[in-house]
Short mmCIF file of the C-alpha atoms (twelve columns), coordinates in Angstrom:
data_MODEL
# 
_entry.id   MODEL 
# 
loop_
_atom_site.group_PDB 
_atom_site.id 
_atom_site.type_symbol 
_atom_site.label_atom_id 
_atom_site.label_alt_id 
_atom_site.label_comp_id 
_atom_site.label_asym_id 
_atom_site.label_seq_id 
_atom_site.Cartn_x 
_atom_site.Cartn_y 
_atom_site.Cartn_z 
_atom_site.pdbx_PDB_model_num 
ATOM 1   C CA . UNK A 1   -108.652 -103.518 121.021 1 
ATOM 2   C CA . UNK A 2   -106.189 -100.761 122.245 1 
ATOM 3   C CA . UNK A 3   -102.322 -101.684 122.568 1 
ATOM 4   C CA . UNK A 4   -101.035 -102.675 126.264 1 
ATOM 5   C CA . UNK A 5   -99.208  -99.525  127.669 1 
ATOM 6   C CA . UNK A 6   -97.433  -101.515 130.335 1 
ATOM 7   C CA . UNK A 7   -95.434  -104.257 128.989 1 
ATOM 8   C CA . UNK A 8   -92.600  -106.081 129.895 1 
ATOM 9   C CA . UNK A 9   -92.502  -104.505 133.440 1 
ATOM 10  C CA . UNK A 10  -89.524  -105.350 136.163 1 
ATOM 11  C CA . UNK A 11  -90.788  -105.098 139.131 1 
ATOM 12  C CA . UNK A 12  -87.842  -106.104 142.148 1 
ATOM 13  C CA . UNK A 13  -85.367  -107.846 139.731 1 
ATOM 14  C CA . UNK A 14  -88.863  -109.919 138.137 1 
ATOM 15  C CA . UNK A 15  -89.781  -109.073 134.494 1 
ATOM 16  C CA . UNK A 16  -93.893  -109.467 134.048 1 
ATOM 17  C CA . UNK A 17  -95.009  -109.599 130.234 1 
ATOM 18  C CA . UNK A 18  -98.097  -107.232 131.527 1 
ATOM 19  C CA . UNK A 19  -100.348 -105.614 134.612 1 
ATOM 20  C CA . UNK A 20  -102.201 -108.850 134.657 1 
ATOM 21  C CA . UNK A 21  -99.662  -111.057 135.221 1 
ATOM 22  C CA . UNK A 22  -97.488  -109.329 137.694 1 
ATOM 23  C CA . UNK A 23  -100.921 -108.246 139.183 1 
ATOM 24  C CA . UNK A 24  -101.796 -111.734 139.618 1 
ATOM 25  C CA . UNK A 25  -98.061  -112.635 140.445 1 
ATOM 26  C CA . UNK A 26  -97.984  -110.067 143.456 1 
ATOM 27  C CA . UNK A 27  -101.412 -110.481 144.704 1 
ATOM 28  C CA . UNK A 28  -102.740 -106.918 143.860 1 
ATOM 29  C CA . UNK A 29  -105.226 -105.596 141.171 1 
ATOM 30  C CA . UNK A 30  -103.620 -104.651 137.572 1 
ATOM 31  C CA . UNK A 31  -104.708 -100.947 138.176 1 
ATOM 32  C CA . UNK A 32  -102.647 -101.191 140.816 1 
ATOM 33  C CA . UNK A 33  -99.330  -102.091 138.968 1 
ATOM 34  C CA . UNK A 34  -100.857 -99.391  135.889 1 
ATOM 35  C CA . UNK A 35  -100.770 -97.149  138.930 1 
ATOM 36  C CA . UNK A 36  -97.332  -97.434  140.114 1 
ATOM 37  C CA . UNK A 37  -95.882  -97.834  136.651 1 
ATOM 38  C CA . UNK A 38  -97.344  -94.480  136.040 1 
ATOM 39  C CA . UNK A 39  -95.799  -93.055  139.386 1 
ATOM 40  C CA . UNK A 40  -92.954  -94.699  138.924 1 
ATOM 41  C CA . UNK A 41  -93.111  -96.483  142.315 1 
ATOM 42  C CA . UNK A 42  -93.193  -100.370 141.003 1 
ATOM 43  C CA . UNK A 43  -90.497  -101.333 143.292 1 
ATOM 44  C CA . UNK A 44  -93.177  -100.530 146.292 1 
ATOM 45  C CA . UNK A 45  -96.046  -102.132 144.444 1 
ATOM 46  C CA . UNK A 46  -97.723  -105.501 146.303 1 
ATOM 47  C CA . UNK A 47  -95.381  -105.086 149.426 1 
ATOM 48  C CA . UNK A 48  -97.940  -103.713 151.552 1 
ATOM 49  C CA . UNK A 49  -96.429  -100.289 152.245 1 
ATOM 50  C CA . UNK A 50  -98.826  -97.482  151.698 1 
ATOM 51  C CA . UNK A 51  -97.825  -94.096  151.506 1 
ATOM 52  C CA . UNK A 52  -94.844  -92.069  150.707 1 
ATOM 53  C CA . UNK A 53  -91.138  -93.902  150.381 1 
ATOM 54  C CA . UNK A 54  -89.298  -92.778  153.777 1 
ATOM 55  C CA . UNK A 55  -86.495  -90.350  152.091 1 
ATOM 56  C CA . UNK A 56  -82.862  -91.158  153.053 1 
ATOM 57  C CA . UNK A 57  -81.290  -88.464  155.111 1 
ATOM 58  C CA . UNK A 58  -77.709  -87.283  155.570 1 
ATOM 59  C CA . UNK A 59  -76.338  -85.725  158.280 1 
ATOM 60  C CA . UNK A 60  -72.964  -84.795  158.485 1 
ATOM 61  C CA . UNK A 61  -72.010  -86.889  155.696 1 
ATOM 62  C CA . UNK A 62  -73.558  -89.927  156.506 1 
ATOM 63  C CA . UNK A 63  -76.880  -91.421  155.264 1 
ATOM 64  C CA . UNK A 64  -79.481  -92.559  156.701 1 
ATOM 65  C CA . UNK A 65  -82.745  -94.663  155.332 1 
ATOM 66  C CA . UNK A 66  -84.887  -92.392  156.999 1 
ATOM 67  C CA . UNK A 67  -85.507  -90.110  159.700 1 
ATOM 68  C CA . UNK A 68  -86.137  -92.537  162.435 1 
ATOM 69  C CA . UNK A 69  -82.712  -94.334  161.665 1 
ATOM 70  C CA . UNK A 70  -81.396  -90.909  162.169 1 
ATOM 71  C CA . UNK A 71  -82.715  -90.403  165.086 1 
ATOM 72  C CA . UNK A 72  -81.811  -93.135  166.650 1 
ATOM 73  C CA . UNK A 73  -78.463  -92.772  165.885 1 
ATOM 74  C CA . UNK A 74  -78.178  -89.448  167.345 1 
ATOM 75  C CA . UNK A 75  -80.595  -89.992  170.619 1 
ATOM 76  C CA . UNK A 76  -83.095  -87.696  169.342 1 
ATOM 77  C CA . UNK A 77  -86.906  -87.578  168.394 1 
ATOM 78  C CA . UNK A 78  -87.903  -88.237  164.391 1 
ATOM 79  C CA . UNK A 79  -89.170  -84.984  164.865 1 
ATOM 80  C CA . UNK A 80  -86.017  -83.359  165.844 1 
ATOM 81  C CA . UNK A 81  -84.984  -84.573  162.564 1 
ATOM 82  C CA . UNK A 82  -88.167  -83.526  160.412 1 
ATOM 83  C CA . UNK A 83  -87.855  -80.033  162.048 1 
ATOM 84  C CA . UNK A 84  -83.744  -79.721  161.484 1 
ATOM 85  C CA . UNK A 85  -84.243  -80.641  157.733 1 
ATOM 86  C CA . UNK A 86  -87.622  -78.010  157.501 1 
ATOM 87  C CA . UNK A 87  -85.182  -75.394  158.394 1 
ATOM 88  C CA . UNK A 88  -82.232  -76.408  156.158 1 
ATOM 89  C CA . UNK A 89  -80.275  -77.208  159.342 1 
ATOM 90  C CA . UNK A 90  -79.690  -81.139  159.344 1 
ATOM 91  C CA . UNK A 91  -75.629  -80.928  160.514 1 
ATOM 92  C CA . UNK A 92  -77.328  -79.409  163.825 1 
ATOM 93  C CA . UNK A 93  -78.781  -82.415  164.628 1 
ATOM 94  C CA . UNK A 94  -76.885  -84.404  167.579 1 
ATOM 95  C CA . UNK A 95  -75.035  -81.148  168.675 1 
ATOM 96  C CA . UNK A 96  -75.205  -79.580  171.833 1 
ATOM 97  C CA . UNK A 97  -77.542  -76.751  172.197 1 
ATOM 98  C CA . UNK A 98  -76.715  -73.413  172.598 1 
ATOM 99  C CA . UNK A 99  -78.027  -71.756  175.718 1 
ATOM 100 C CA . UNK A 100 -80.396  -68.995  175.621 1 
ATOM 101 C CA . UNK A 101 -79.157  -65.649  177.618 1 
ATOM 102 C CA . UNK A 102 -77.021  -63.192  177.908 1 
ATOM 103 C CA . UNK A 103 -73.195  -63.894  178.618 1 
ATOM 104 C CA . UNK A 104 -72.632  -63.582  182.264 1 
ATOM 105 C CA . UNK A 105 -70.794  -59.932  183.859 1 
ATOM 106 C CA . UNK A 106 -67.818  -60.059  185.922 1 
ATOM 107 C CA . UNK A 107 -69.195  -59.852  189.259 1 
ATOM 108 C CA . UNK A 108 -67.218  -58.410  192.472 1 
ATOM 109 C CA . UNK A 109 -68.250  -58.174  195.893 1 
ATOM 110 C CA . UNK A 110 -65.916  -57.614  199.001 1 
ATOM 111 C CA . UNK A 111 -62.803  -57.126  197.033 1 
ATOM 112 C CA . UNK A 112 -63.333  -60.423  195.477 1 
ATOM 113 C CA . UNK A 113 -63.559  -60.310  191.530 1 
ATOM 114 C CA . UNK A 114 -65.888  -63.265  189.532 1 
ATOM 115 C CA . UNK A 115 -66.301  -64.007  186.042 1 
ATOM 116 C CA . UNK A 116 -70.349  -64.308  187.021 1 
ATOM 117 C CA . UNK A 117 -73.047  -64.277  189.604 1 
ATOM 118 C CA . UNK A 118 -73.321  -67.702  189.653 1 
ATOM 119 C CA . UNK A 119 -69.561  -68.327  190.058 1 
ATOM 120 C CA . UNK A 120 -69.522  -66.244  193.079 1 
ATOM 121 C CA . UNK A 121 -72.200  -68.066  194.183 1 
ATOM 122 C CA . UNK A 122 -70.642  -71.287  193.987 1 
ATOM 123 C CA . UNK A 123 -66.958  -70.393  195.847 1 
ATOM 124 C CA . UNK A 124 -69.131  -68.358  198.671 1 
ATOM 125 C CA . UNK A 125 -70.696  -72.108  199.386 1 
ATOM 126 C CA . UNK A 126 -74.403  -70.791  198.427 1 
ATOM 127 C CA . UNK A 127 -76.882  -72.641  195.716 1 
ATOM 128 C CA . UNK A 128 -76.208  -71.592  191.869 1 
ATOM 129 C CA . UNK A 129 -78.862  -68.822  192.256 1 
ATOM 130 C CA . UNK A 130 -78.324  -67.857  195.659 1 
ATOM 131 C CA . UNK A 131 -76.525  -64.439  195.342 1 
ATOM 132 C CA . UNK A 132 -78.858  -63.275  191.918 1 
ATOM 133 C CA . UNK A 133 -81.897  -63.829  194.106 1 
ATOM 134 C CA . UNK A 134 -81.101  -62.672  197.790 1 
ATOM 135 C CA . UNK A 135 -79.350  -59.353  195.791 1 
ATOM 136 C CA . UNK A 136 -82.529  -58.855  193.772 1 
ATOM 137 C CA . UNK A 137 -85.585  -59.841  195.958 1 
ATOM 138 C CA . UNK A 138 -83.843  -60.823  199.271 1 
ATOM 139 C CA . UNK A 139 -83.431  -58.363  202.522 1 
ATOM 140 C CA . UNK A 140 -80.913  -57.371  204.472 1 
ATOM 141 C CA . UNK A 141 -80.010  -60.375  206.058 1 
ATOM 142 C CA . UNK A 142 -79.246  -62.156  202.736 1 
ATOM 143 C CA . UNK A 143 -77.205  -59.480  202.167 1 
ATOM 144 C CA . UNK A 144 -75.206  -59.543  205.216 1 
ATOM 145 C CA . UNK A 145 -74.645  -63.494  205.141 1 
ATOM 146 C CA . UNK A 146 -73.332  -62.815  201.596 1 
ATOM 147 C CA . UNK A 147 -70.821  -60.002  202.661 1 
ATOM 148 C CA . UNK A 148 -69.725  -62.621  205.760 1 
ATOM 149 C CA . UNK A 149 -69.146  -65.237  203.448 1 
ATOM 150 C CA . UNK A 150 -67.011  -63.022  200.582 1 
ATOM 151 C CA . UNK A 151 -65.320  -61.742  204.043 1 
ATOM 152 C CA . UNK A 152 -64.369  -65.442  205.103 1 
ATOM 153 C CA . UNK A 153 -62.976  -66.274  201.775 1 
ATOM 154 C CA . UNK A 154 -60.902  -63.154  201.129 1 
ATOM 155 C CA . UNK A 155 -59.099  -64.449  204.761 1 
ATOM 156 C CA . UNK A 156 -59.422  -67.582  203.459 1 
ATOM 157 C CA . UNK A 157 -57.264  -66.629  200.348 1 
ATOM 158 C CA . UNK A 158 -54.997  -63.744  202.153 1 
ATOM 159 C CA . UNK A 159 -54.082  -66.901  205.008 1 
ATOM 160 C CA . UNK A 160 -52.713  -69.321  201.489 1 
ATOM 161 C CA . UNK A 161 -51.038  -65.734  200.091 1 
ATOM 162 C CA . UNK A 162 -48.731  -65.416  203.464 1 
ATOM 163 C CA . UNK A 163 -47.874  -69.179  203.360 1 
ATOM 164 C CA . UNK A 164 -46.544  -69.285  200.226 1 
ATOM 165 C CA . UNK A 165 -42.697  -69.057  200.578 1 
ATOM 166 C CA . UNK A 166 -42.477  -66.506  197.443 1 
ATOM 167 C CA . UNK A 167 -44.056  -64.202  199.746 1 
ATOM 168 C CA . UNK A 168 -47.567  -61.722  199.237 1 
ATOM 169 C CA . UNK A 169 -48.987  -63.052  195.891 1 
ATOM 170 C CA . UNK A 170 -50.406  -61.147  193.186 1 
ATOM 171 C CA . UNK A 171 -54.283  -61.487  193.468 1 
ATOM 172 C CA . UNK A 172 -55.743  -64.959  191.698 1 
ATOM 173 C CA . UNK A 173 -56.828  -63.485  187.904 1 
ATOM 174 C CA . UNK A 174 -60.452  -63.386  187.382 1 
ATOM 175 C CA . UNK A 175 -61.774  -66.911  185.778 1 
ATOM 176 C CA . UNK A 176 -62.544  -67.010  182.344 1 
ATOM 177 C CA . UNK A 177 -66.035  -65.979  180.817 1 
ATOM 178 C CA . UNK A 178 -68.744  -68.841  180.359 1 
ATOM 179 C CA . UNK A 179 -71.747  -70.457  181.681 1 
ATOM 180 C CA . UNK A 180 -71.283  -72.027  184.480 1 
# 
């Protein structure tokens, strides 16, 4: 007869003398203990999980008992996670993403200096888009209610310069640079 291999096995705190009895202890089969002694996975053995052991994940310095913990936390899909940790990213997770583009150009129309298109847009009272699409695909009548409305506010703004008691003032300084 051959000598037992797997002896005196702990399995969750539990020491068995051998597969059979922790086999018949846990309700499995005593290949099944041989198996996860030899894997090294006893402390999964008879608990019904199949599979691999969800890996704990930190992000940022804190740890996590798996991905979908993780993702929970930080209102995101287990995916999100999976992919952030397949590229070596994981601190990205939970952060606001960057916006694709190009950073907007200082727009000026009518005298009137903007940090962007859409800026301009905005304080002339149009949409966010208005002025990139009437000036690129619209006709002459976009155009023309764009030039009245830059007109209107640079009266607009000349009519607060004369009321201020400090006199004329130096022309408002062009907003800073960002999306908008």
């Amino acid at each position: 007869m051959a000598t037992r291999v797997h002896t005196d096995l702990t399995i969750r705190g539990t020491t068995y003398p051998d597969a059979a009895s922790a086999a018949r202890a846990l309700g499995v089969t005593p290949e099944a203990i041989r198996s996860a002694a030899r894997k090294g996975r006893l402390d999964r053995v008879g608990t019904g999980r199949k599979g691999l052991a969800p890996m704990p994940v930190r992000i940022r310095g804190e740890v996590f008992t798996d991905a979908h913990a993780a993702a929970a936390r930080f209102g995101v899909t287990p995916q999100a996670v999976w992919r952030a940790l397949a590229d070596g990213d994981p601190d990205r997770i939970g952060r606001p993403q960057r916006r694709p583009g190009r950073a907007p150009k200082p727009f000026e129309i009518g005298g009137l200096r903007f940090a962007s298109q859409r800026k301009a847009s905005r304080a002339l009272g149009f949409s966010d888009d208005y002025l990139s699409h009437a000036l690129t695909r619209g006709g002459r009548a976009a155009r023309e209610r764009i030039l009245a409305a830059a007109m209107a506010l640079s009266a607009r703004q000349a009519r607060t310069r004369k009321s201020l008691p400090n006199g004329p003032a130096r022309p408002e300084p062009m907003e800073e640079l960002h999306h908008g």
